[in-house]
Structure formats: structure tokens, C-alpha cells
C-alpha positions as CSV (number, residue, x, y, z in Angstrom):
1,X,-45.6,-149.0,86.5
2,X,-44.8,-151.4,83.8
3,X,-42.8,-151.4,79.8
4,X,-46.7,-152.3,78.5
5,X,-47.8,-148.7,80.1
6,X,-44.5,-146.9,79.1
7,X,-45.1,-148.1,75.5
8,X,-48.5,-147.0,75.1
9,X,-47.4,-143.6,77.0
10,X,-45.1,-143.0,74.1
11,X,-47.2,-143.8,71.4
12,X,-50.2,-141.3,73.1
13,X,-47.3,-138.5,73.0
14,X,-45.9,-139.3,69.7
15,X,-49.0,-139.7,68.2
16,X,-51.1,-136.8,70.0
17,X,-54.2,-139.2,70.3
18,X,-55.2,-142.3,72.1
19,X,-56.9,-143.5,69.0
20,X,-53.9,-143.3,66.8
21,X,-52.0,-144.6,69.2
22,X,-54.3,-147.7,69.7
23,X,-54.2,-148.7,66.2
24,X,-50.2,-148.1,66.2
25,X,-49.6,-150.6,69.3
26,X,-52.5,-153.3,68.0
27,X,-54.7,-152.9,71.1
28,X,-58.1,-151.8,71.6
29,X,-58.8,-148.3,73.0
30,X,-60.4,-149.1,76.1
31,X,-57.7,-151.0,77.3
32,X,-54.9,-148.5,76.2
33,X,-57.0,-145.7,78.0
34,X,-57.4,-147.9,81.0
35,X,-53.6,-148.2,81.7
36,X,-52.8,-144.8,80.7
37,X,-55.2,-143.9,83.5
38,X,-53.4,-146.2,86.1
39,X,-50.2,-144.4,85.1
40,X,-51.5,-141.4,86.2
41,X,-52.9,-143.0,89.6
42,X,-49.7,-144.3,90.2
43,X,-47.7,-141.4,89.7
44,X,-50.3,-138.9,90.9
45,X,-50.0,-136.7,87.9
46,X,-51.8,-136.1,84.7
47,X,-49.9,-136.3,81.8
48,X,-52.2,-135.6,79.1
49,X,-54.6,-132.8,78.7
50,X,-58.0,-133.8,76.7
51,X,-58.7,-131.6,73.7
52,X,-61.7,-131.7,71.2
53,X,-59.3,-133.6,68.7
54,X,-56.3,-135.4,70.3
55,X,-54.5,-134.6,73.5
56,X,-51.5,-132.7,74.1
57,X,-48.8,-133.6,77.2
58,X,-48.7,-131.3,80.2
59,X,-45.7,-130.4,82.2
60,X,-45.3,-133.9,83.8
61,X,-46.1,-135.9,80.3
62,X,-43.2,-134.1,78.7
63,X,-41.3,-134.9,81.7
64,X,-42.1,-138.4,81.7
65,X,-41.3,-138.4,77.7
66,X,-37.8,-138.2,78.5
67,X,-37.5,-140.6,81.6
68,X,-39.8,-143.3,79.0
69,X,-37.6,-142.6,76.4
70,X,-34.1,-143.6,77.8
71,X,-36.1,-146.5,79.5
72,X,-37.5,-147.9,76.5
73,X,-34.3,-147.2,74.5
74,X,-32.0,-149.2,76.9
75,X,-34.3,-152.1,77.6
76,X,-34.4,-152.6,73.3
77,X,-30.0,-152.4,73.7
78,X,-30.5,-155.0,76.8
79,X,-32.5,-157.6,74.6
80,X,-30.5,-156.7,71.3
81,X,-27.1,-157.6,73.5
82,X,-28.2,-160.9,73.4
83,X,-29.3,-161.3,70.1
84,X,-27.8,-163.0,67.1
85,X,-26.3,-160.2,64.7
86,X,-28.1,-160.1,61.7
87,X,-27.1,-158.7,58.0
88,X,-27.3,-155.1,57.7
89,X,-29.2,-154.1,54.8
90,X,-29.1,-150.4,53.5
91,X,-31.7,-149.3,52.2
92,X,-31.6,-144.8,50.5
93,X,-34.8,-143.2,50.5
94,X,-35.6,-139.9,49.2
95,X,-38.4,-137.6,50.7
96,X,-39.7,-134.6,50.1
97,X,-40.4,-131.7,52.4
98,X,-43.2,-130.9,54.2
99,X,-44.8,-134.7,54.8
100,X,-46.1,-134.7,58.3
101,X,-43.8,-135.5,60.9
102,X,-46.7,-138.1,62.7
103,X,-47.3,-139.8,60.4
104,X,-43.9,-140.5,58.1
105,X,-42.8,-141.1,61.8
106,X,-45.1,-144.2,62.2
107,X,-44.6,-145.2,58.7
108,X,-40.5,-145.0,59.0
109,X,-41.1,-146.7,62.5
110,X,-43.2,-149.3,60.8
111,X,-41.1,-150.3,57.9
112,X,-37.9,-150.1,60.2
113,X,-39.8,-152.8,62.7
114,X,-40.6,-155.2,59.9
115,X,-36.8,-155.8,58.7
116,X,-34.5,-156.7,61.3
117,X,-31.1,-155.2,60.1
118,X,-32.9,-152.2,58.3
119,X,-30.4,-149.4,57.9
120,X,-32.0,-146.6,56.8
121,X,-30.8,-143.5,54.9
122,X,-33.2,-140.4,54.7
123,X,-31.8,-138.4,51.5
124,X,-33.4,-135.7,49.0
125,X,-35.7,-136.6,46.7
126,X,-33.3,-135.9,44.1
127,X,-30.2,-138.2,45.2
128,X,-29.4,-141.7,44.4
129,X,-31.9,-143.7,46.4
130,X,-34.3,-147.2,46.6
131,X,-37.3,-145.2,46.9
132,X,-38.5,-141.7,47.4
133,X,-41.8,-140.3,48.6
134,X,-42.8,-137.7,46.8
135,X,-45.8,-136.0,44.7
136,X,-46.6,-137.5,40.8
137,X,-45.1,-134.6,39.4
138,X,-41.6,-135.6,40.6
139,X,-42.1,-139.3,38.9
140,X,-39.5,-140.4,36.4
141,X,-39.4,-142.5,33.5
142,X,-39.2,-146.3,35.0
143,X,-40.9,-145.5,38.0
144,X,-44.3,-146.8,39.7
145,X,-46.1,-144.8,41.8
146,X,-48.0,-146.1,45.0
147,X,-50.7,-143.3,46.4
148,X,-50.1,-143.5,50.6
149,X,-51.8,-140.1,51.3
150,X,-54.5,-137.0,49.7
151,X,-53.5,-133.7,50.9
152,X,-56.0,-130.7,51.2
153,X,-55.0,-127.4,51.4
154,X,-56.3,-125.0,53.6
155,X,-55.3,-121.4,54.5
156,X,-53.7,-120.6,57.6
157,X,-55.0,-117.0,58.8
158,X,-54.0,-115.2,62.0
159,X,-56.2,-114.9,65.0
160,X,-57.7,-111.7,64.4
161,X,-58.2,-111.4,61.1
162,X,-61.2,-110.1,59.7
163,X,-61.4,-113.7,57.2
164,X,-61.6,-115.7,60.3
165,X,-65.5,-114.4,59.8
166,X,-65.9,-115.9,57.0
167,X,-66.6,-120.1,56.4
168,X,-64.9,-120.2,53.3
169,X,-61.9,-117.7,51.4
170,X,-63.0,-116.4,48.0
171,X,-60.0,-115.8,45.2
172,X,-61.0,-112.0,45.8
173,X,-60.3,-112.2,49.3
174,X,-56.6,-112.3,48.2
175,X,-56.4,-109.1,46.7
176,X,-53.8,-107.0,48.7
177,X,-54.1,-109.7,51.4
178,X,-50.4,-110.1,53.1
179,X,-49.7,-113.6,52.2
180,X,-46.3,-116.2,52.8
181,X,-45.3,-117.7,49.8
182,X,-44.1,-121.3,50.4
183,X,-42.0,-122.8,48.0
184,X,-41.8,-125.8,46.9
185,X,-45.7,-126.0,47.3
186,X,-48.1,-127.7,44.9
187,X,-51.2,-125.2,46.4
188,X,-49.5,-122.2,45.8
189,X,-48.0,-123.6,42.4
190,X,-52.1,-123.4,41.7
191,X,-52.7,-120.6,43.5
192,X,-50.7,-117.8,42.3
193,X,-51.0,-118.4,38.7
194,X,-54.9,-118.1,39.0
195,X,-54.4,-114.8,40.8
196,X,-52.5,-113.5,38.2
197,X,-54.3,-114.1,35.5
198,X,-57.1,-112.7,37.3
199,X,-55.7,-109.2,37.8
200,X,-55.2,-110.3,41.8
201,X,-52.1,-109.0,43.3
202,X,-52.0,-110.5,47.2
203,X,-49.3,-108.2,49.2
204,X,-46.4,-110.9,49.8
205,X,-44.7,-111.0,53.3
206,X,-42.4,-113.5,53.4
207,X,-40.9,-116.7,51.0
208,X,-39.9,-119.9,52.8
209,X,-39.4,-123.1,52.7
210,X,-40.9,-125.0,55.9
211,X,-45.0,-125.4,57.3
212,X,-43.3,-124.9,60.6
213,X,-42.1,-121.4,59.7
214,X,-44.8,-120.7,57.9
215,X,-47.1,-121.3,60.9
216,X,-45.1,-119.0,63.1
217,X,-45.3,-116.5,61.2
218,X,-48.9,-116.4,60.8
219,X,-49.3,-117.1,64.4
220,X,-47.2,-113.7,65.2
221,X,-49.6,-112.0,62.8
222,X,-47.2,-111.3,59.9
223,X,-49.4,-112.7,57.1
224,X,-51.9,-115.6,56.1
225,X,-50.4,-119.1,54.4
226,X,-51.3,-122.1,52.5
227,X,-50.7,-125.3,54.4
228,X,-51.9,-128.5,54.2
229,X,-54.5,-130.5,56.4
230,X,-52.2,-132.5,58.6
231,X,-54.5,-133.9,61.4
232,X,-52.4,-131.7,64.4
233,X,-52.9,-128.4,62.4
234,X,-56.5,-129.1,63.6
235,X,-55.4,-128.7,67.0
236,X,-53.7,-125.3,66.7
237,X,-55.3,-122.5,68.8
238,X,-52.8,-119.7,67.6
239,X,-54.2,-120.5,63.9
240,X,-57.6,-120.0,62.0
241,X,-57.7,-122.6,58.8
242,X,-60.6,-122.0,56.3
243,X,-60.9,-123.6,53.1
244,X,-60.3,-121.4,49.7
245,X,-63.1,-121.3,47.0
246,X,-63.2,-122.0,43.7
247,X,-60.2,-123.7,43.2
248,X,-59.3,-127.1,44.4
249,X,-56.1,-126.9,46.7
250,X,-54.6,-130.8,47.2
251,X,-52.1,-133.0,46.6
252,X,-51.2,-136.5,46.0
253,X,-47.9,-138.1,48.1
254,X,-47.0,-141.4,47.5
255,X,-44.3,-144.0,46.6
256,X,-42.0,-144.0,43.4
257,X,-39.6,-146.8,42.9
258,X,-38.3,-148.6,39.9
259,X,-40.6,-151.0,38.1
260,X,-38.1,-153.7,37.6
261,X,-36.9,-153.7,41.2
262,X,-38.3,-156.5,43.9
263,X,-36.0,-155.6,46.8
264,X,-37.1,-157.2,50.1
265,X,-37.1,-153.9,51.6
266,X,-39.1,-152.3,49.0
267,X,-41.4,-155.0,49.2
268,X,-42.0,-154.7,53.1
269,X,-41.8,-150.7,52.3
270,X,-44.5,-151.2,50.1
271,X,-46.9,-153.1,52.0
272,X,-46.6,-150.1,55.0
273,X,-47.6,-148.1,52.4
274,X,-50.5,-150.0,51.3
275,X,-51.4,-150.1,55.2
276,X,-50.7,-146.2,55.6
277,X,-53.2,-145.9,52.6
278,X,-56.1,-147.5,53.8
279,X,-55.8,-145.9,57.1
């Protein structure tokens, strides 16, 4: 077992694909797949279970999560000890909810690597900040706005239900449909105000605030929920996700910051964007 296999462990569990986690650690996915099989020889275990899209970690990967982690985490406080210390530099950026936790993970992790002496602050949206992440409808006067990512929506629907049948959701299909409403939400900001003025009234469960919740609650069977196409919702078994017809569900995220600023961290911050754009 060596820190190169550890490292590319991590970045399979974190990321929930070999791919992904190729292209994070800059190695091709043979030979990331090649010692993440050795691993397993070496401790007699599989730590990974294969699925159609990604993996997920069995009982020994999550166990081995934690072991890698502290690992990892001392080794980086063993070679910092002997560092030079460098100039903090704070840096306040504002995000909005509901992002994806993978991927603002490997952007934050990204931007963080690229300036030694990064001190990062993760505030609201609405705070004093550098930066924020957030849809164009939240942009200020003085700010530009960098696109990093194009959200669908798609509905989240209970195993079970009778629209799980059905390839696509018609507007129709809303009528006394129990629904969670999600707020703040860009779909059902275009959503709802269609149903109404098309006489629709959808029978509302529950209003929250988190895709995590949301999920749950359609998973126990509670009601059906707008949510966005993050690549792990793909993976789900205890969800069905259709697309809605007729109206185009989606939003824009990207990055505002002020036009006259040139910050070295909003300059590297900008160019992970631009890298988490192209993706």
C-alpha cells in the first residue's frame, strides 16, 4: 500500500467514479483503475461496488475512507511542518444553496490547491464577499458573470408511482399531484406560475429548503419534487427522475465578481471556473 493508491482511493470515494476521479488526480484511467485494483488484492477486500453510472463504497471502502483520511491529512501537516510560512490571504465567497456537493467540492479543492496561503470563507450569497456563485438573476450592478455550469431540472417521483410509467411528465399530470415545494428554486419559480395560470392546482406536501430533504421525502413516498440533474441523482435507486414537458426547467450557475477587481485569488478562482466550464 502506498500515498499514490490512498490518493486515488479518495478521489474514487469523493468523486463516486473512476473517471472523475482520473481527470481530478491528472492520470489516465487505466492506470488509476489498475492500482485501485491492487489495493483491493492487498487488503483482500473490495471497496467499491460497480454500478451502471459510478461506483459507490461498500462496507470496507467507507471504512478505509476514514483510515485514508487521517493518513493523508497528517502526512500534508508532516510536509507543511517543514515548510516556509507563507502570507495568509483571505479570500469571502458567497454561494448559493443547492450547488452539488461533488462538484463545488473539486472546484473549492481546486482553487484552494492553486494558492498557497488561501484562507477561505464560505458565506451567503448576500454578505460582504470577493466573489459569489450564484444564478444571473442574483447579479448586481458592477458585476461580471462567468457561466461554470447548465442545470436541468428533472422531477423526482417515488418508486411506485403510477408517472414512473410514463417517459416524460405533462403540465396536466400536476393536477392534484402531491408535490414539495422547494424554495429558493429557479424550476419551481417557472413552474408554479404556469400551473396557475392554467387552472392547475398540484396538492402541496411539504415547503423546504434543501435537495437533500427534498429527496427523502420523496423517497419515503410523501410526494414528487423538482430537483436538478446533478450527476449522483442518476445513481439513486430509491428515486424515479423524468423530465417535465412543455416547459423548459434549467438554470444557469456561475461566477459574479466586480468588474474593476484583478485580485490574484479571483484570478486563479476564475480560471477553475473556466476549467469547471469546459468540463
Amino acid at each position: 500500500m502506498d500515498i499514490r493508491q490512498l490518493n486515488y482511493f479518495v478521489a474514487v470515494y469523493e468523486q463516486g467514479s473512476v473517471s472523475a476521479a482520473a481527470r481530478q488526480c491528472c492520470v489516465a484511467q487505466p492506470s488509476l483503475s489498475s492500482a485501485l485494483r491492487q489495493l483491493e488484492q492487498e487488503l483482500g477486500v473490495s471497496l467499491f461496488t460497480r454500478l451502471p453510472k459510478g461506483v459507490t463504497p461498500t462496507e470496507d471502502g467507507e471504512k478505509l475512507y476514514g483510515h485514508a483520511g487521517r493518513l493523508l491529512a497528517q502526512l500534508q501537516s508532516l510536509k507543511a511542518s517543514f515548510s516556509q510560512p507563507v502570507a495568509r490571504v483571505k479570500f469571502r465567497l458567497g454561494l448559493i444553496r443547492a450547488l452539488g456537493v461533488e462538484r463545488m467540492s473539486q472546484l473549492l479543492r481546486e482553487f484552494s490547491n492553486s494558492l498557497p496561503g488561501l484562507e477561505l470563507h464560505l458565506v451567503e450569497p448576500d454578505e460582504l464577499c470577493d466573489a459569489r456563485i450564484i444564478t444571473p438573476q442574483l447579479l448586481k450592478a458592477g458585476e461580471a458573470f462567468q457561466p461554470i455550469w447548465q442545470d436541468n431540472y428533472l422531477l423526482a417521483i417515488p418508486p411506485g408511482s403510477a408517472l414512473m410509467l410514463q417517459e416524460k411528465i405533462a403540465l396536466s399530470d400536476f393536477e392534484n399531484l402531491p408535490l414539495i415545494k422547494r424554495t429558493p428554486c429557479d424550476a419551481w419559480n417557472a413552474l408554479y406560475p404556469e400551473l396557475v395560470r392554467r387552472g392547475i392546482k398540484p396538492d402541496l406536501r411539504a415547503d423546504i429548503q434543501t435537495i437533500e430533504y427534498a429527496l427523502g421525502l420523496v423517497s419515503a413516498g410523501v410526494g414528487c419534487a423538482l430537483v436538478p440533474d446533478f450527476d449522483n441523482m442518476q445513481q439513486r435507486n430509491d428515486v424515479i427522475l423524468r423530465p417535465v414537458n412543455e416547459l423548459k426547467l434549467e438554470r444557469t450557475i456561475g461566477l459574479a465578481y466586480p468588474k474593476n477587481s484583478n485580485t490574484e485569488p479571483l484570478t486563479m478562482l476564475l480560471q477553475q471556473c473556466l476549467q469547471a466550464a469546459s468540463r
